[in-house]
C-alpha positions as CSV (number, residue, x, y, z in Angstrom):
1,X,0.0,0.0,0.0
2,X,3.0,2.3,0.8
3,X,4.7,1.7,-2.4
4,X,1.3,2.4,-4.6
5,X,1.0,5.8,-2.3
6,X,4.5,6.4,-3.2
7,X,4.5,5.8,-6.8
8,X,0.7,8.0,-6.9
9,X,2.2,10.7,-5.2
10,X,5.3,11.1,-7.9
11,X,5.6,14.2,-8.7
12,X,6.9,13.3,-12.0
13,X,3.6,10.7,-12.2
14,X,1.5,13.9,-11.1
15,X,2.6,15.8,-14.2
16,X,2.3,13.0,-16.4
17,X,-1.6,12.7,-15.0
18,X,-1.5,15.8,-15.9
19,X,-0.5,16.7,-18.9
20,X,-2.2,13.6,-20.5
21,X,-5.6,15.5,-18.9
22,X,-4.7,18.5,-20.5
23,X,-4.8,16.9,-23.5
24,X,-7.1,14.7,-24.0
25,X,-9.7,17.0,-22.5
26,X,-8.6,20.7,-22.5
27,X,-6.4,21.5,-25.4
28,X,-7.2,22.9,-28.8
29,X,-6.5,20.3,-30.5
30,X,-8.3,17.0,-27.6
31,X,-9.5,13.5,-28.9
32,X,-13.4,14.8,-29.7
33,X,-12.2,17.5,-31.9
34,X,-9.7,15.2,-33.7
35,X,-12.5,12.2,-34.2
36,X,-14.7,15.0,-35.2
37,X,-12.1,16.6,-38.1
38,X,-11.6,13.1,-38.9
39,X,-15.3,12.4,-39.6
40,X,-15.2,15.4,-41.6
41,X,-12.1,14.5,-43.3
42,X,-13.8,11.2,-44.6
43,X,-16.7,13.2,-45.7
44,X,-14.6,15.6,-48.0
45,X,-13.2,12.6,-49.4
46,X,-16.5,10.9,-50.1
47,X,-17.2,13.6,-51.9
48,X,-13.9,14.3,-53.4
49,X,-14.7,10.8,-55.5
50,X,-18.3,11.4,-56.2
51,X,-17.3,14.7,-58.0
52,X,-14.4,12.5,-59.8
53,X,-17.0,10.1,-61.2
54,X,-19.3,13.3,-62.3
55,X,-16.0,14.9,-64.2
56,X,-15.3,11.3,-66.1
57,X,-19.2,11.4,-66.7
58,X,-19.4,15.0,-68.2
59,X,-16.4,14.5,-69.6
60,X,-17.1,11.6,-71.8
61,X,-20.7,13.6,-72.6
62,X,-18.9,16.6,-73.8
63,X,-16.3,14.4,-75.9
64,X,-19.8,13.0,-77.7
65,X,-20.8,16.4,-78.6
66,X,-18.0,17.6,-79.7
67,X,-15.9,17.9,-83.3
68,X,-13.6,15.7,-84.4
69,X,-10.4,16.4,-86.2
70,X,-11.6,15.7,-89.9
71,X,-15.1,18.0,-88.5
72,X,-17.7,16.1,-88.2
73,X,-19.3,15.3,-85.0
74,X,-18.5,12.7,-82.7
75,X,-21.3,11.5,-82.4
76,X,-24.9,13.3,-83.9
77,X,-27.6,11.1,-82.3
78,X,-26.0,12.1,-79.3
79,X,-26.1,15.5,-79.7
80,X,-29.8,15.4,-80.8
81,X,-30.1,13.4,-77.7
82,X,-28.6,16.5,-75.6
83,X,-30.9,19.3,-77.4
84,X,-33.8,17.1,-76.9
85,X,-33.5,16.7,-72.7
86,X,-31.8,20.0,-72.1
87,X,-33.0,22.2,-74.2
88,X,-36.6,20.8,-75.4
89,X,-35.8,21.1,-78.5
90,X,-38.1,19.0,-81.3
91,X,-38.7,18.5,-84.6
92,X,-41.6,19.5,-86.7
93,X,-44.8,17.7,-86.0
94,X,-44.1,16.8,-82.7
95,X,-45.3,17.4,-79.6
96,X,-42.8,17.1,-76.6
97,X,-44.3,16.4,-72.9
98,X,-42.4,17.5,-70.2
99,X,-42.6,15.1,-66.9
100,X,-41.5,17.2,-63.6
101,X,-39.5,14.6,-61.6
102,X,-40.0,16.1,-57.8
């Protein structure tokens, strides 16, 4: 019992006590801010790759609606495609119905 009393009251254990306290609990930068930046962190990053997926995406639209070297289109039914959803265009004689996704 003497010797735990002994070792408890260390003055150099004290400080240890102590300073782990401090930070764990009291310092800028304790455990439940770093777990919370952390969670954060994560976050950014799940979104970091969704974005990456939606430049590929647009990216490989774009490169169907675009002109090729020789001038032509990449690809016209896409671009007919694109005018049709986007910008509702049609052709003549036909109606277009627009359904409101909400």
């Amino acid at each position: 019992m003497k010797k735990v009393l002994k070792v408890v009251a260390n003055k150099y254990f004290l400080t240890s006590l102590g300073f782990l306290a401090w930070v764990a609990y009291f310092d800028q930068n304790d455990w439940m801010t770093l777990r919370q930046r952390q969670k954060e962190l994560n976050g950014i990053k799940d979104n970091i790759a969704w974005l990456n997926t939606e430049i590929s995406r647009m990216t490989a639209e774009r490169d169907g609606l675009t002109v090729n070297a020789e001038g032509n289109l990449n690809d016209p039914h896409k671009l007919e495609q694109y005018a049709r959803e986007h910008f509702r265009m049609r052709q003549a004689g036909e109606d277009v119905y627009v359904i409101d996704k909400q």
